[in-house]
N, C-alpha and C positions, 0 to 999 in steps of 0.2 A: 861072221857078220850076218844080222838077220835078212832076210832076202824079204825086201819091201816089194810089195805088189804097183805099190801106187806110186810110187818112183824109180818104176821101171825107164830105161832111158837118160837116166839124167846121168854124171860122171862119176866116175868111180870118189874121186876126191867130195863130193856134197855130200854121196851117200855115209863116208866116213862120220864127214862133220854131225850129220842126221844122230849116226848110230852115237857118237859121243853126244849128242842131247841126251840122246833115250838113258846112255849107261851113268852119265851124272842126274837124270831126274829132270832137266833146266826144260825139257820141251812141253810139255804143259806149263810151266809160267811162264814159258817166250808166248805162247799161244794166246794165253789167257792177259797176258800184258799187251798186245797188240788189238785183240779179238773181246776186250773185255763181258761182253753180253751178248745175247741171238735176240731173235728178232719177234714179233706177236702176230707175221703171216702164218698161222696154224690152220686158217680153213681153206678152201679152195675159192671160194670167191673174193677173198682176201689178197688171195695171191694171185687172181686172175686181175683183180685192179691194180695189183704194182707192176705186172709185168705190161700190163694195157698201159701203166703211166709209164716205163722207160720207153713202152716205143712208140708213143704220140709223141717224146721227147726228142725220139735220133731218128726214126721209122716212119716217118706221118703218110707215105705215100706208099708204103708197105702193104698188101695183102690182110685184111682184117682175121684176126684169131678166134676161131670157134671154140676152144675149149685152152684150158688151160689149167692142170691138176696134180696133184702131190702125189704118186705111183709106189706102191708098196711093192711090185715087184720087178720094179728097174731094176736097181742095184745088184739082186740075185739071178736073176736071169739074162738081161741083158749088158751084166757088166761095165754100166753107166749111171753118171751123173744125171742126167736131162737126155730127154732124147724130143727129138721134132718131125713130124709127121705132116706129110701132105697128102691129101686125097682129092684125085680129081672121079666126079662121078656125072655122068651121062645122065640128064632128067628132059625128057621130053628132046626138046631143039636146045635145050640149052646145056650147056656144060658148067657143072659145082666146081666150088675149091673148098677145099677145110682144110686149115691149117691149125692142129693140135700141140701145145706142148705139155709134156710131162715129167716131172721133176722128181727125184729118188724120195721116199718119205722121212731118206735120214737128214734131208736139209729141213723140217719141221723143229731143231733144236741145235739150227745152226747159228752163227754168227751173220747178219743181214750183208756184210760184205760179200761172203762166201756165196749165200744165196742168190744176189747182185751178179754176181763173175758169170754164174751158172747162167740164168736170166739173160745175159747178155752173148754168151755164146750162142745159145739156143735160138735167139732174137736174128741174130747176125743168119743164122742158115735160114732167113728168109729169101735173103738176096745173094746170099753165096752157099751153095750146097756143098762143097767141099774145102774140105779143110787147108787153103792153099793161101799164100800170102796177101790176098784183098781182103780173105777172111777176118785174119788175125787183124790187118789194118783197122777193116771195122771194127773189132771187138776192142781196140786199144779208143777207137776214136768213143767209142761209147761209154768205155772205162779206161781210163790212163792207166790206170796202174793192175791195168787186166792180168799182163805175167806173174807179176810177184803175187798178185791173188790167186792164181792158179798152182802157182807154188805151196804158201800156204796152205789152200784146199788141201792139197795132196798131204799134207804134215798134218792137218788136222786127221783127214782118215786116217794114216798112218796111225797116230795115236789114238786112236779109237781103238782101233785095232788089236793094237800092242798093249795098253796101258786102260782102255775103258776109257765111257763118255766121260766129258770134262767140263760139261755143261749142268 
């Protein structure tokens, strides 16, 4: 069995099912049937106004965002999707926050769901720094159907991976 990276964790019995996509060929057309197109946030300020609109939408009293950008070397070096950054810095009497997020470059030719999930995880460790069950509550209450998208995610890089972009 191939030893998936990105569905580490999950049960023995999925990863079967997985590897029987891969070895009949079906998981790039379950992907591309479900996921049919990506999305046209390609610049950074493109995708700093979509993530500004999901959280004027669930986040309105939230910590305002200083930066928000497409990172070419998340992925390889730090082993993630998105990663979110606070900085508190000492100016005169008063004390800064900057709240940064930054997204792997390979969601630049993703599917806007996928991008979405990402977006909303990231959003959510505004208010909950760790990954523990108010987390997850927020990221379902932002997106319903947050799990099954972070599923999917995972099968999309899988086959990236395995089989080449699909996009």
């Amino acid at each position: 069995m191939t030893d998936f990276k990105y569905l580490s964790g999950y049960p023995e019995q999925t990863l079967e099912q997985v590897q029987a996509l891969i070895n009949s060929g079906k998981l790039v057309d379950l992907l591309l049937q479900r996921y049919p197109s990506t999305h046209d946030l390609k610049a950074n300020r493109s995708l700093y106004d979509y993530v500004n609109g999901v959280k004027s939408e669930y986040l309105r009293k939230s910590a305002p965002l200083s930066k928000v950008v497409y990172d070419d070397k998340i992925h390889v070096i730090k082993n993630a999707l998105g990663t979110h950054s606070y900085v508190s810095r000492v100016q005169g009497a008063k004390l800064k926050s900057k709240n940064e997020i930054r997204i792997a470059s390979v969601f630049k030719e993703a599917p806007l769901e996928f991008l979405r999930m990402i977006v909303v995880h990231e959003l959510a460790h505004l208010k909950e720094k760790s990954h523990n069950k108010a987390f997850y509550k927020l990221c379902q209450y932002m997106e319903p159907s947050y799990h099954q998208l972070e599923f999917d995610l995972r099968l999309y890089l899988t086959c990236k991976e395995l089989i080449g972009p699909i996009y």
